[in-house]
C-alpha positions in Angstrom: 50.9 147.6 52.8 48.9 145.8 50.4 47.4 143.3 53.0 44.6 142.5 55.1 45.5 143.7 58.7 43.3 142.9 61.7 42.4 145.6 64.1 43.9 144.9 67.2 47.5 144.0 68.1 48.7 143.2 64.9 47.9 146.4 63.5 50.2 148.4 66.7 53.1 145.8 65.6 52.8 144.7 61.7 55.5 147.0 60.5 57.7 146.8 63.3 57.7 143.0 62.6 58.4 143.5 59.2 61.9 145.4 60.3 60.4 148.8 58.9 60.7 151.4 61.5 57.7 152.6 62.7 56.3 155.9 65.0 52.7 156.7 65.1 50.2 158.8 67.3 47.6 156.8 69.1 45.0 157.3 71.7 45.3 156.2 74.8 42.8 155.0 77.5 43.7 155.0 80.9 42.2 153.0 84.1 39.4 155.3 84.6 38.1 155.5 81.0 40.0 158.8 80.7 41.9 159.8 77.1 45.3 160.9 76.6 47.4 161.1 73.2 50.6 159.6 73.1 53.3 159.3 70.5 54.4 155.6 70.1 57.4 153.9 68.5 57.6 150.2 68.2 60.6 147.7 67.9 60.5 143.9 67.1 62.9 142.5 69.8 64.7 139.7 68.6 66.6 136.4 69.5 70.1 135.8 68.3 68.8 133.8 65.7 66.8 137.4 64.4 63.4 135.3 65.0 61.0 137.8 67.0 60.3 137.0 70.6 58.7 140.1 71.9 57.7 144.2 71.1 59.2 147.0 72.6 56.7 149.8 72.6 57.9 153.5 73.4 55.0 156.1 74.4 55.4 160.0 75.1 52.6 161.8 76.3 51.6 164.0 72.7 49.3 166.3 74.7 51.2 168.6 75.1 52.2 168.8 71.3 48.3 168.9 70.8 48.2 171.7 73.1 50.5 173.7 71.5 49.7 173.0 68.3 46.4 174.6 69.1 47.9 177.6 71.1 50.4 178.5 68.1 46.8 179.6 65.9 46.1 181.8 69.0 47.2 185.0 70.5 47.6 185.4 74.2 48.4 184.0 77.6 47.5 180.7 76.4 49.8 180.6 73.5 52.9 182.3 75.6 52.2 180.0 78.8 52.5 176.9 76.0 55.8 178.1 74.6 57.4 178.8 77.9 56.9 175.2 78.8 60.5 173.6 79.1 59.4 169.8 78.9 59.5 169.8 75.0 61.1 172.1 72.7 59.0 174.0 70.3 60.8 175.7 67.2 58.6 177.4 64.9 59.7 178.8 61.5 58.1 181.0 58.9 57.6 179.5 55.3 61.8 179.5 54.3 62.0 177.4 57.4 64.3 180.4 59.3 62.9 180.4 63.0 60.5 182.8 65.0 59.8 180.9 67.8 61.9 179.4 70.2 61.3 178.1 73.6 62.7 177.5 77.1 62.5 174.1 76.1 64.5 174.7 72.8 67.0 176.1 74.8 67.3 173.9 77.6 67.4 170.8 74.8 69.7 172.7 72.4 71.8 175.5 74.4 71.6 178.2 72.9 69.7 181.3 73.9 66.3 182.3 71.4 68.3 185.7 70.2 71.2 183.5 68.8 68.8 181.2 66.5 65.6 183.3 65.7 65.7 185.2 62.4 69.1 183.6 61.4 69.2 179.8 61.3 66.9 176.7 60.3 66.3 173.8 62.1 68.7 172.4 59.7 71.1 174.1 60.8 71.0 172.8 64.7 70.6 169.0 63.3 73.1 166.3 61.8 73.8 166.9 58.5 74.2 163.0 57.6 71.2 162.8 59.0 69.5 164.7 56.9 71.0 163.4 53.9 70.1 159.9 54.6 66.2 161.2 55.3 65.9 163.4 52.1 67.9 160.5 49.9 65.2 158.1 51.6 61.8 159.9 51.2 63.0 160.7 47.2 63.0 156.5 46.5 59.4 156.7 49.0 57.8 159.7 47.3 59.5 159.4 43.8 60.8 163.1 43.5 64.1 164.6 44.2 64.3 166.0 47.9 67.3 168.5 48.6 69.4 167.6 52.2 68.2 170.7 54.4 65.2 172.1 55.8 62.9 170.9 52.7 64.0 167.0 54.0 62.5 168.2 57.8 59.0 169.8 56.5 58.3 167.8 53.5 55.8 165.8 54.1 54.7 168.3 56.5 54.1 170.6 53.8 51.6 168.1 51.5 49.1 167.6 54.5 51.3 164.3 55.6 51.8 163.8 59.3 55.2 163.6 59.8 57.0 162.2 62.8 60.6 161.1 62.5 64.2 160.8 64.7 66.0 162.9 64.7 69.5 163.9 65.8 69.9 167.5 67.3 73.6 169.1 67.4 73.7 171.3 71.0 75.6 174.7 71.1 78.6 172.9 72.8 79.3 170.2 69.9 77.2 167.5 71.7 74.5 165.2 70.3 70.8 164.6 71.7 68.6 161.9 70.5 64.8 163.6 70.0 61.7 162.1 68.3 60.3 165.4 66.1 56.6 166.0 65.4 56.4 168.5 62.5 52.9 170.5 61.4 52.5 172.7 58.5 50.9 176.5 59.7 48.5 177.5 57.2 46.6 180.6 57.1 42.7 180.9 56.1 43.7 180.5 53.0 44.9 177.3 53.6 48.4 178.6 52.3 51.4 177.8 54.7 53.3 180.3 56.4 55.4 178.6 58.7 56.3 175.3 60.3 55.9 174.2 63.7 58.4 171.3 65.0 57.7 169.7 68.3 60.7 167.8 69.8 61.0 165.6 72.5 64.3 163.9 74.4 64.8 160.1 73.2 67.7 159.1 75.6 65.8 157.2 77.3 64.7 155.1 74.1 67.6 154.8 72.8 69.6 153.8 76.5 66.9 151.2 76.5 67.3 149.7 73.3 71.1 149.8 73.4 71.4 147.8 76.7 68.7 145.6 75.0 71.3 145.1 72.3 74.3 144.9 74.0 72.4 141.6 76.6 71.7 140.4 73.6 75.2 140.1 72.2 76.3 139.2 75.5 74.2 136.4 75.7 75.1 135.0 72.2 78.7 135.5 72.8 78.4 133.7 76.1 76.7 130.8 74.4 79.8 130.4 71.7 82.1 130.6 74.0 80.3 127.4 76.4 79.8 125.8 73.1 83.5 126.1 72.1 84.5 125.1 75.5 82.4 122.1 75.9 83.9 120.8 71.9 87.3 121.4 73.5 86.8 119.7 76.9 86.1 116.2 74.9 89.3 115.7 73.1 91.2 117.7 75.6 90.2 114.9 78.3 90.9 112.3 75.5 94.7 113.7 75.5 95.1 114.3 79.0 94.3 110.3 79.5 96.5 109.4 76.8 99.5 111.3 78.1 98.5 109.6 81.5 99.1 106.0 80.3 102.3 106.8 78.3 103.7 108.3 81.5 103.1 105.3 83.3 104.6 102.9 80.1 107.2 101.1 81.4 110.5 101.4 80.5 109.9 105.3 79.3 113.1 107.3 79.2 113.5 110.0 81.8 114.1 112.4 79.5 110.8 111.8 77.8 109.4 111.7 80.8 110.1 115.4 81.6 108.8 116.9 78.6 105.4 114.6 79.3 105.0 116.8 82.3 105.8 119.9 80.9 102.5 118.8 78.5 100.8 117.8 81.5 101.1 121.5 82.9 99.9 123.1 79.5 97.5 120.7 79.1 96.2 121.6 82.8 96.4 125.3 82.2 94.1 124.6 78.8 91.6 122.6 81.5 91.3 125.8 83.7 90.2 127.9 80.9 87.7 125.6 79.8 86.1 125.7 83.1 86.2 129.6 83.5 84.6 129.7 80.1 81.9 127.1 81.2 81.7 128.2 84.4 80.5 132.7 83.1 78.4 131.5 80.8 75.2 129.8 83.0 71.5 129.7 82.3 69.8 133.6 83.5 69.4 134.1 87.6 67.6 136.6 88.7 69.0 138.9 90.7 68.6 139.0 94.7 68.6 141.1 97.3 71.7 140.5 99.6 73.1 141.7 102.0 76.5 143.8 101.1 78.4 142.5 104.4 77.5 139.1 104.6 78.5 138.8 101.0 82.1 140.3 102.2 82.2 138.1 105.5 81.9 135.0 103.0 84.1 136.0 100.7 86.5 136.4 103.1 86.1 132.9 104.6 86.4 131.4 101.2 89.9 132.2 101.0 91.0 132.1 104.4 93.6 129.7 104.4 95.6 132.1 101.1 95.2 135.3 103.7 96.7 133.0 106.7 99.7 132.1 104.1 99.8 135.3 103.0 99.8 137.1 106.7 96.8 139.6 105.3 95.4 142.3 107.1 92.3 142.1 106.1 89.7 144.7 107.1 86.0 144.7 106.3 84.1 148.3 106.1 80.1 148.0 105.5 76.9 149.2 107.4 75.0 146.0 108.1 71.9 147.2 107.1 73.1 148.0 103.6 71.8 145.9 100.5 73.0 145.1 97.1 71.0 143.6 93.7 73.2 140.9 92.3 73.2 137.2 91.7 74.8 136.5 94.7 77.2 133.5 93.4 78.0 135.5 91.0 79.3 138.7 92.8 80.9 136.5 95.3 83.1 134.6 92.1 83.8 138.2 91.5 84.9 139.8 94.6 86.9 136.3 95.6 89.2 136.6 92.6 89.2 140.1 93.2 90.9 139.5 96.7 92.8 136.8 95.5 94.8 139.2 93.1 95.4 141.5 96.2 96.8 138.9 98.2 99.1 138.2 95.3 100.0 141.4 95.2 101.1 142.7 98.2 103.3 142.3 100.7 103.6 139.4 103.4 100.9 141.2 106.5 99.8 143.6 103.8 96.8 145.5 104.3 93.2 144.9 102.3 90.6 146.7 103.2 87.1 145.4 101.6 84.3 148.5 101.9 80.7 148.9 100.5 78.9 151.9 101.0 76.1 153.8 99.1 77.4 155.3 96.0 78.5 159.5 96.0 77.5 159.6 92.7 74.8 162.1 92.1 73.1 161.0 89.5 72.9 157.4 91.0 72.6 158.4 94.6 70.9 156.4 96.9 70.4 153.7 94.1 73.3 152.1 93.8 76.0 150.4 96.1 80.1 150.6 95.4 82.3 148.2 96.6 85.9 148.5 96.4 88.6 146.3 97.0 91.7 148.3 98.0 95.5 146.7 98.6 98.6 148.6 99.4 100.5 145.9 97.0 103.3 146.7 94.2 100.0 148.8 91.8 99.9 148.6 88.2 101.6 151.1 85.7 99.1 153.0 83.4 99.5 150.5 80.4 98.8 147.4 82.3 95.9 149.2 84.0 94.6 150.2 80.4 94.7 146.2 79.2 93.4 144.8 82.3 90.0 143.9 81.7 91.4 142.3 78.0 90.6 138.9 77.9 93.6 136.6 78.4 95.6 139.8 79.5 97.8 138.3 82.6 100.7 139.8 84.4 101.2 136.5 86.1 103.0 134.4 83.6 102.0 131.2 82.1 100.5 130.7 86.1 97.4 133.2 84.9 94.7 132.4 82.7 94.1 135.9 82.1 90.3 135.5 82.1 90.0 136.4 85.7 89.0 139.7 85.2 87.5 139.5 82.0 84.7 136.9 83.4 84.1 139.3 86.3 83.8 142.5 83.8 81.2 140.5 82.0 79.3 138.9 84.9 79.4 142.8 86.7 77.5 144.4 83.5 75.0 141.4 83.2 73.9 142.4 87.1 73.8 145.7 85.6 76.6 147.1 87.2 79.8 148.4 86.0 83.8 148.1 87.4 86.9 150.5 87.1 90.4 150.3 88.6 92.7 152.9 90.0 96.3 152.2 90.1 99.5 153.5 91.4 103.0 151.5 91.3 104.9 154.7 93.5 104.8 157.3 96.0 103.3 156.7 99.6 99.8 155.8 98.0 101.3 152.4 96.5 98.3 149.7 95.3 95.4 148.9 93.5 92.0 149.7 93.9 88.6 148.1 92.1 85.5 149.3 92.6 82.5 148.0 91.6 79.1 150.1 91.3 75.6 148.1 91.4 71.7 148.3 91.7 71.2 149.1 95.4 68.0 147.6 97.3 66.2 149.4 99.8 63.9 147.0 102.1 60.0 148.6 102.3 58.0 147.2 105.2 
């Protein structure tokens, strides 16, 4: 880099805080003095203002790259048990880069069976093409000589003694995409001549999940700010008119007529005030989130809006095991499932039925980690393009009585608790209503 660097932290971080990506292998050492090798990426994480307030560093265990590396050069059990491993994917190529070797892992990560690939395709061929053509355009300005956009972009550095480990996109035998970081070692002979290529790839979901809900709080945080921001410059001069209009209403000798279109203002101006105070009220410094428990949560939220469901005649009917816990800021979720119930109760008929539930989540990737709760009315339903706009921010159905930011707040305040909402609607048939359901971190108590 042309500068003094000082070996310790600064030398894991100094490109990564210089915005240049940067992947490296590194020892590790754990607890009890033991070694392990580990791939490591690193990411500056930054504020909204792009100044750096923290490191991100990614490691994946790299023995078992070491290991094969080593069992490639050898004939036997060794080298066969290696290759059958299905944790990474090893793809190994002869010197035209057309592959010879490739494992369960290779086929779990890409789909297709070893007979379909070996002795016909490149590794090219199973990765994004503007991919590659980014990577060879970008190492001919780094190395100064022309780099074609296939195979030769994958092993190049591989094949002038370099070590080379990059991201990499993979294209599966069904059309989908998988994120991998790709280790790639030139196979020499003892002659030190290279006859084939050996690329090690691992899955980077998880990385790049990590980073993008990094990203996306981010954003949400910064748009939360401008929106308080713009709410708190309105509020002044809004309050400014409000007590103007006030004192010309109360003018005497002001003409009826005049009078009338004052309070017409007064309503807008009013409707104006409530969206202030929704905007101010989503965006709030960070809580932490809390255990809670999932049916005194529904029991509150219920007594918050008791007098609307005596108005209204509600049947209201609460389904929850007691002993089951949700992760959530518990103002929060309550602002949430209130206007939630508040919609139903607009929505259906006078001794409708509402039937608030939470229960541990069916879903089987998420089971046993995550609470739904659903809010269910047998009201007049939504048709299919209301449904599709409902979470749209000042989206009502309600007239010039709805703010249409309702919803839109309680989208935003659901993902911030990490958590996530849908709505099923239907406006006919016997199964008339609405349905929301809500899907969050779920806590389970240790003693």
């Amino acid at each position: 880099m042309g500068t003094l660097i000082t070996p310790g932290f600064e030398a894991l971080v100094f490109k990564a805080s210089r915005g240049i990506e940067d992947i490296y292998p590194l020892t590790y050492f754990r607890k009890d003095g033991s070694r392990f090798p580990a791939i490591v990426s690193v990411t500056a994480l930054r504020d909204a203002d792009h100044a750096i307030i923290g490191y991100l560093l990614i490691g994946t265990d790299n023995t078992a790259r070491k290991q094969a590396e080593e069992a490639l050069l050898k004939a036997g059990a060794l080298q066969r048990a290696i290759f059958n491993s299905a944790n990474f994917s090893s793809i190994a190529t002869d010197a035209h880069g057309v592959i010879q070797i490739f494992n369960v892992g290779a086929e779990r990560m890409l789909g297709y069976d070893a007979a379909e690939v070996m002795n016909q395709l490149t590794p090219a061929d199973l990765s994004d093409h503007p991919e590659l053509i980014a990577r060879a355009a970008a190492l001919s300005l780094e190395l100064g000589t022309p780099i074609p956009p296939g195979f030769e972009a994958l092993v190049f550095k591989a094949s002038r003694g370099i070590e080379d480990i990059y991201e990499l996109t993979y294209i599966r035998k069904d059309g989908s995409r998988i994120p991998a970081i790709v280790s790639v070692t030139a196979l020499r002979d003892a002659n030190e001549d290279i006859i084939g290529y050996l690329l090690i790839g691992t899955d980077n979901t998880a990385r790049k999940q990590a980073e993008e809900a990094l990203l996306r709080s981010e954003m949400l945080a910064s748009a939360g700010r401008l929106a308080a921001s713009i709410a708190h410059e309105i509020n002044n001069p809004l309050e400014a008119v409000m007590n103007t209009l006030y004192l010309a209403r109360t003018t005497p000798g002001v003409p009826a007529g005049a009078i009338e279109y004052m309070d017409i203002a007064d309503g807008e101006l009013m409707r104006i005030a409530h969206i202030t105070r929704q905007t101010l009220g989503f965006y709030r410094e960070f809580s932490a989130a809390t255990s809670n428990c999932a049916a005194k949560l529904l029991d509150s939220v219920v007594n918050l809006l008791q007098a609307k469901i005596r108005s209204s005649a509600a049947q209201i009917q609460i389904q929850c095991d007691k002993s089951l816990r949700v992760m959530a800021v518990a103002g929060e979720l309550r602002q949430i499932l209130a206007n939630l119930l508040a919609n139903s109760l607009d929505a259906i008929d006078p001794g409708g039925r509402i039937v608030l539930r939470a229960s541990v989540s069916i879903d089987p990737l998420n089971a046993s980690h995550r609470v739904r709760i659903t809010v269910a009315d047998a009201g007049c339903g939504m048709v299919p393009a209301t449904t599709r706009r409902i979470f749209e921010p000042f989206f009502t159905t309600k007239g010039t009585v709805g703010t249409g930011l309702g919803l839109w707040v309680s989208r935003q305040l659901i993902e911030k608790n990490i958590g996530s909402i849908k709505v099923r609607s239907n406006p006919h048939g016997p199964h008339q209503g609405t349905t929301f359901s809500i899907l969050l971190p779920r806590h389970i108590a240790t003693h």
